[in-house]
VOMI-273867 format. One line per field, with one value per residue (C-alpha): x, y, z; residue in one letter. Coordinates in steps of 0.05 Angstrom, whole numbers, always signed. Example, Ala and Ser with C-alpha at 12.3 -4.5 7.8 and 13.67 -1.06 7.14 Angstrom:
BEGIN
east: c(+246,+273)
north: c(-90,-21)
up: c(+156,+143)
res: c(A,S)
END
This chain:
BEGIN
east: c(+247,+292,+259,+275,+307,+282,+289,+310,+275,+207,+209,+183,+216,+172,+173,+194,+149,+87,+98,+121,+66,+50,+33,-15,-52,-55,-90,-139,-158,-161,-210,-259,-255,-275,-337,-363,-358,-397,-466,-495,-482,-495,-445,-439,-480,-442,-477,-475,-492,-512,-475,-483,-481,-438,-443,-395,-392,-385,-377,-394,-414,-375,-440,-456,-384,-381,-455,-434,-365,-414,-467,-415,-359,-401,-378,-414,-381,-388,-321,-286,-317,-287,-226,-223,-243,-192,-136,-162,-163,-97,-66,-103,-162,-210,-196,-247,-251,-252,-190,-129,-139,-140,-183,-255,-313,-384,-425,-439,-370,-359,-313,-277,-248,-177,-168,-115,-62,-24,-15,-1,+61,+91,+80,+117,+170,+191,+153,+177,+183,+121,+96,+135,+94,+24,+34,+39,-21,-64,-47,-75,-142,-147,-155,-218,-256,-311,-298,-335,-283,-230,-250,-248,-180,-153,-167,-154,-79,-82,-98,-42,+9,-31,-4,+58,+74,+151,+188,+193,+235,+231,+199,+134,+120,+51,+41,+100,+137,+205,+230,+192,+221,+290,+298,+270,+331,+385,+357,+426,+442,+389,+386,+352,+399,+378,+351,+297,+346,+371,+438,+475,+532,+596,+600,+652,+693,+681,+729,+743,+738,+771,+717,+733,+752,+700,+715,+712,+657,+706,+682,+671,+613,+583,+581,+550,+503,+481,+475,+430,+380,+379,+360,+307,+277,+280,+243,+183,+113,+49,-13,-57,-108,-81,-73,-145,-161,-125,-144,-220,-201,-173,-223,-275,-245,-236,-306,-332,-289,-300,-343,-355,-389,-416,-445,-400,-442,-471,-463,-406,-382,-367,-444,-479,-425,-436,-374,-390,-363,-291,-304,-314,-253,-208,-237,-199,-259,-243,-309,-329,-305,-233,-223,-242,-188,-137,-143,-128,-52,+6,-1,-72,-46,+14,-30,-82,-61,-110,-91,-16,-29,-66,-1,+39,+3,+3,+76,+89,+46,+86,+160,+166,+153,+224,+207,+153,+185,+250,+207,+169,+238,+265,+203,+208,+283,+263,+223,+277,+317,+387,+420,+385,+393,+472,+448,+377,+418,+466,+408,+373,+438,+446,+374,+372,+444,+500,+531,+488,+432,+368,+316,+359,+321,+339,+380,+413,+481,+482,+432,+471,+546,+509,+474,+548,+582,+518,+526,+597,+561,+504,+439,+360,+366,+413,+373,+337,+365,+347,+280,+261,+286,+248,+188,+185,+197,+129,+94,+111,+99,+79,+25,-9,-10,-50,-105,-113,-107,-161,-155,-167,-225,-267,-252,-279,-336,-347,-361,-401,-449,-461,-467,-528,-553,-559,-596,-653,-661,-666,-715,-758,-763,-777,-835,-867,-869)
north: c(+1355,+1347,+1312,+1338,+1300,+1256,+1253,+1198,+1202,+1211,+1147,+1090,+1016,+960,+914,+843,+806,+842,+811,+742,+675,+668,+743,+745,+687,+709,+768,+731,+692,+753,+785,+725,+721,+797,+779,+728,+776,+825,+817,+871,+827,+771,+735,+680,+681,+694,+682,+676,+603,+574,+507,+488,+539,+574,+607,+603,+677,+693,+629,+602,+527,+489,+476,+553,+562,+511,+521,+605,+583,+543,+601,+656,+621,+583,+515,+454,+396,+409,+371,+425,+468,+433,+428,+498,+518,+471,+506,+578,+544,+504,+578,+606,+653,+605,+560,+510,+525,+449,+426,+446,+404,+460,+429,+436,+397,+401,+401,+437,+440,+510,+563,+628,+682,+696,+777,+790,+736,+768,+836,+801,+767,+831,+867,+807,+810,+887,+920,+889,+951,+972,+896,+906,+981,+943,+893,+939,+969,+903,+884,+946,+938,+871,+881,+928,+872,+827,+745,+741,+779,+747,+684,+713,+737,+675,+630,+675,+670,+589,+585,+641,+591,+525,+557,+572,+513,+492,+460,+375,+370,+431,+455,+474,+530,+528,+462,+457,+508,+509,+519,+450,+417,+444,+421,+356,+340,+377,+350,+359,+424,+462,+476,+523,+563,+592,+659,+625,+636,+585,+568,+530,+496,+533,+517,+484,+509,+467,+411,+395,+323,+317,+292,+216,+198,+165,+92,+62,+4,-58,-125,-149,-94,-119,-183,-179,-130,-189,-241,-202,-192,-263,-284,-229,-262,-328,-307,-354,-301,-321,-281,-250,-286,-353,-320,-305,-371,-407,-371,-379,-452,-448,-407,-457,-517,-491,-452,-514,-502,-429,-418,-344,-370,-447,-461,-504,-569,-591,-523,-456,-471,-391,-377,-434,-454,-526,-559,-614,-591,-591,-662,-690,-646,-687,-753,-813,-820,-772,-734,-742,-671,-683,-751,-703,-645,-699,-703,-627,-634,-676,-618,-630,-702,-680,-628,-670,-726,-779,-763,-777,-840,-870,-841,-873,-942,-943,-928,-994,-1035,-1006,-1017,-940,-918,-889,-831,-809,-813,-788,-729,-726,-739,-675,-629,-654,-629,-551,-557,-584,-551,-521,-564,-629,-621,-643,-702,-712,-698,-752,-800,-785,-794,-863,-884,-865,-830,-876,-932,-994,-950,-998,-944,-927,-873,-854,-789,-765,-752,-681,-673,-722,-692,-629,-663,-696,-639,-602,-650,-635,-566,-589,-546,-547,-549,-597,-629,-583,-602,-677,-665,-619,-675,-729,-682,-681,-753,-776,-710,-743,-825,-839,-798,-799,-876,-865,-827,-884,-939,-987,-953,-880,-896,-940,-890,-834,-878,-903,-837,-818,-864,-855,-784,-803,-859,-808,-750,-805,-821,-753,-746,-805,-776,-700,-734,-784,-719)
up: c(-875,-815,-749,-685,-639,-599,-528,-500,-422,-464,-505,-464,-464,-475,-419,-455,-399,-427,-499,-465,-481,-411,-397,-464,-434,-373,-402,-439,-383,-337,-389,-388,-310,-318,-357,-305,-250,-283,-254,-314,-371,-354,-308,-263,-202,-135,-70,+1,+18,+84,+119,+181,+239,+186,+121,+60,+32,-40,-68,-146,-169,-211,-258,-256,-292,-340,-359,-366,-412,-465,-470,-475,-510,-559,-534,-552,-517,-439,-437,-477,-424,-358,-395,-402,-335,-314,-342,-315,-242,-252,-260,-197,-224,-194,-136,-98,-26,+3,-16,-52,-129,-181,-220,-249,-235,-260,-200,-138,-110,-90,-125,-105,-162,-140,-155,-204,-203,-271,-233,-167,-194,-223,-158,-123,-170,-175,-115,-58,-11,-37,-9,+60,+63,+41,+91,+141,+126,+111,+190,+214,+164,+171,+249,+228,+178,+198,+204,+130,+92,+130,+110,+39,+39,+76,+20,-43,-9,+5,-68,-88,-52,-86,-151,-133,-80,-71,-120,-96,-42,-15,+54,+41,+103,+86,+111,+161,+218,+178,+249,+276,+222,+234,+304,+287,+230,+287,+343,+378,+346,+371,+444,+498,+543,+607,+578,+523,+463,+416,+420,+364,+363,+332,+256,+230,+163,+107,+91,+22,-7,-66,-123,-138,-212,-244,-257,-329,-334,-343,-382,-306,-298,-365,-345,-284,-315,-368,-312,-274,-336,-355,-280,-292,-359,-335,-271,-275,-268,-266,-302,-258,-283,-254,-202,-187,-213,-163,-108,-128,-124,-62,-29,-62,-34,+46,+39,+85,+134,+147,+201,+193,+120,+140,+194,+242,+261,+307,+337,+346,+424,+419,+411,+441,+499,+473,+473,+430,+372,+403,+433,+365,+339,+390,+385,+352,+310,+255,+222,+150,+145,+174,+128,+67,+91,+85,+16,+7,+19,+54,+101,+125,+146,+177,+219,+237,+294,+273,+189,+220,+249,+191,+142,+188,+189,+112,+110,+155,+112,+58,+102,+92,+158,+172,+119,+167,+236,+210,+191,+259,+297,+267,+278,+361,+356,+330,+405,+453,+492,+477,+523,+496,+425,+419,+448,+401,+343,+359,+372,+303,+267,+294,+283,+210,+172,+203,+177,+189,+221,+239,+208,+148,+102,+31,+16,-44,-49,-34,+21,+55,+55,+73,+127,+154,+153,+200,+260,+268,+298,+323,+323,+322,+234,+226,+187,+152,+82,+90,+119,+63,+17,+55,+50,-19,-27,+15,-20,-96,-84,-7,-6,-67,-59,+12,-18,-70,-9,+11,+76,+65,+12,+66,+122,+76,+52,+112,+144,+93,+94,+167,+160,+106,+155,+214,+170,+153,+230,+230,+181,+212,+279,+246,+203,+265,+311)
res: c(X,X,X,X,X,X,X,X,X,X,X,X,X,X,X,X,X,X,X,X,X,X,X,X,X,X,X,X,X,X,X,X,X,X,X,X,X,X,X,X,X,X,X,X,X,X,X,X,X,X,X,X,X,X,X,X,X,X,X,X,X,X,X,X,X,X,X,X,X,X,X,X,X,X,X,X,X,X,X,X,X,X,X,X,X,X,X,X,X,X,X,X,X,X,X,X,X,X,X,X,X,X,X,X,X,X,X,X,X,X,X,X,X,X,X,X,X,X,X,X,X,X,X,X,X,X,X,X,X,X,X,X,X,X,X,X,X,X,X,X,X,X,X,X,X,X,X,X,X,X,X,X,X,X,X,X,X,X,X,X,X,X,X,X,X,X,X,X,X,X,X,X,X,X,X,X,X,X,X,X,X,X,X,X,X,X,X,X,X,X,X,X,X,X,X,X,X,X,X,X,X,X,X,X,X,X,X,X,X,X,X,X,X,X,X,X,X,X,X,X,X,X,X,X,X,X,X,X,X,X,X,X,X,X,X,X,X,X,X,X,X,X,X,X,X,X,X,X,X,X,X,X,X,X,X,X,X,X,X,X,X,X,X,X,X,X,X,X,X,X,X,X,X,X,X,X,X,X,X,X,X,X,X,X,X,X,X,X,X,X,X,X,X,X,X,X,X,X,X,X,X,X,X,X,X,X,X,X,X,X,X,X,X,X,X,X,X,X,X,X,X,X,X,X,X,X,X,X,X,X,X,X,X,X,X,X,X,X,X,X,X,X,X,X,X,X,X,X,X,X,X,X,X,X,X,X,X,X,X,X,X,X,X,X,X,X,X,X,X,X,X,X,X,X,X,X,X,X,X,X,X,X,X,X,X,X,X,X,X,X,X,X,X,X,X,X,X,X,X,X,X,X,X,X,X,X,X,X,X,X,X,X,X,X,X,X,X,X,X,X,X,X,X,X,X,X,X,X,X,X,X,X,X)
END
């Protein structure tokens, strides 16, 4: 039995976008948004709620829709259910109105149902007169609605663009004039002429640069490679739970000494305008408190005037002295003046680094050629290398010996006992009144 002949204007092509993955889940998800909105069987509760001096129009909870997919969908695990409602608002059907994180949440944040994102994107990508002609129209409706449905239609279209934002590294014009951000990367391209109207600059032709050959990776390039990862596995780190260890320690140990946590003694001259506490602070009669700081660090000693004098008289009982004042000698010369310090480095290099000098100190080979060959151009760190040495020199035998001394023990008992001797003459007087 012969068939007629088909016509070929009659038979219609299927449209390979309708049959593509993403279309047939849009179309699922467009079927259950359908559902929701359907106030007859059952959906999800839109309503009008009240803010402040405003009110948010046509708005759903987060809880309303999660609760709705486990009832309807047979979902047991309400994280199955935000994860679902996740991925419906990640591609736009629902949107949250407070900020722009296409995500889910179960609780009162409020929803909006964006209208038919799956048709939207096939109008925008084969109907773009019929747009232009729509557009046209919208203006001239949109000048006719109420503030309420403006509001409405303003953020369906933020959350249109949320889903289809800029690639990175593009300008995104929702969030920035593209013309603002133009004249602010041509600042000197852009100008005004005398009628209002941009004027740019003539552009040039383009100039060809020919492409540079790409250079082989030599043995040289290898090695340099491997030396820089062996510095990197040799790099000395510390766990981060030393870390916090040692700074527990340290914060421990200068707790004391905190005023904003203990409470200075006798009194805080910035509250009570007593100025006793800075009296005793620059007295020559160091406090219990002070004579315990210098057992923190070298440091402490150096910084305290008092802690230096008694380092200093323990290093002349100990004919080390130099160590100390060749140390002090070269923190005075970071302070002089430029036109003095040719002559105080001249005068330091007599009293301790030359030949015969009468305070001769210590160096080691190296810091000292490195040191000679600094005074030939004199400056404020001439010495930098041979006071760091110097430094380290007290910090490993000098000082550890003073806080073992005769001396630093009785100071530190000695101010401790008075502190306990004044606390019970405290203590009588408190209990005879």
């Amino acid at each position: 039995m012969a068939q007629a002949p088909t016509d070929p204007s009659t038979v219609e092509t299927a449209d390979p976008e309708d049959s593509s993955p993403n279309m047939i889940v849009y179309r699922k998800i467009e079927d259950i948004i359908t559902r929701m909105q359907d106030d007859k069987t059952g959906g999800v509760p839109i309503r009008t709620v009240k803010s402040f001096l405003s009110k948010i129009p046509s708005v759903v909870t987060g809880a309303d829709i999660v609760q709705w997919l486990m009832k309807n969908l047979s979902i047991e695990d309400p994280g199955e259910a935000i994860h679902l409602g996740s991925l419906i608002a990640a591609q736009g059907y629902v949107f949250p109105i407070s900020d722009h994180v296409l995500t889910l949440k179960d609780d009162g944040t409020f929803y909006r149902f964006q209208e038919n994102l799956a048709r939207l994107q096939r109008a925008f990508a084969r109907k773009w007169e019929f747009i232009f002609m729509q557009a046209e129209a919208q203006v001239k409706i949109d000048r006719k609605k109420d503030k309420t449905e403006r509001k409405i239609l303003d953020s369906q279209e933020r959350a249109f663009w949320d889903v289809h934002r800029p690639v990175p590294g593009c300008v995104n014009t929702t969030e920035m004039d593209i013309r603002k951000c133009r004249r602010m990367k041509n600042p000197q391209k852009v100008k005004k002429s005398v009628y209002g109207i941009t004027e740019e600059s003539q552009p040039q032709s383009p100039v060809h640069v020919p492409s540079q050959p790409v250079r082989k990776t030599t043995k040289e390039d290898f090695r340099k490679q491997i030396t820089f990862l062996n510095v990197q596995i040799e790099r000395h780190c510390l766990k981060m739970s030393k870390v916090a260890e040692s700074l527990i320690a340290y914060t421990e140990q200068y707790v004391e000494y905190d005023p904003f946590i203990t409470p200075a003694e006798p009194s805080n001259p910035w509250i009570s305008d007593d100025a006793a506490l800075w009296d005793i602070e620059m007295s020559k009669e160091p406090s219990q408190q002070r004579v315990k700081r210098w057992g923190f660090s070298m440091d402490e000693v150096l910084k305290d005037p008092v802690g230096r004098d008694q380092f200093l008289r323990f290093l002349e009982s100990e004919f080390s002295s130099e160590n100390l004042r060749f140390w002090l000698a070269v923190q005075d010369l970071k302070k002089q003046p430029l036109q003095d310090v040719t002559t105080r480095v001249e005068e330091i290099w007599q009293e301790f680094l030359a030949p015969g000098a009468q305070s001769a100190i210590n160096l080691d080979s190296h810091s000292y050629e490195k040191t000679s060959q600094n005074v030939k151009d004199p400056g404020r760190y001439t010495y930098e290398d041979a006071q760091e040495h110097i430094y380290k020199l007290m910090k490993s035998d000098s000082y550890a010996r003073f806080l073992r001394s005769n001396a630093y023990q009785d100071l530190l008992l000695a101010k401790k006992k008075g502190k306990s001797l004044a606390s019970k003459r405290l203590t009588g007087l408190m209990q005879s009144s």
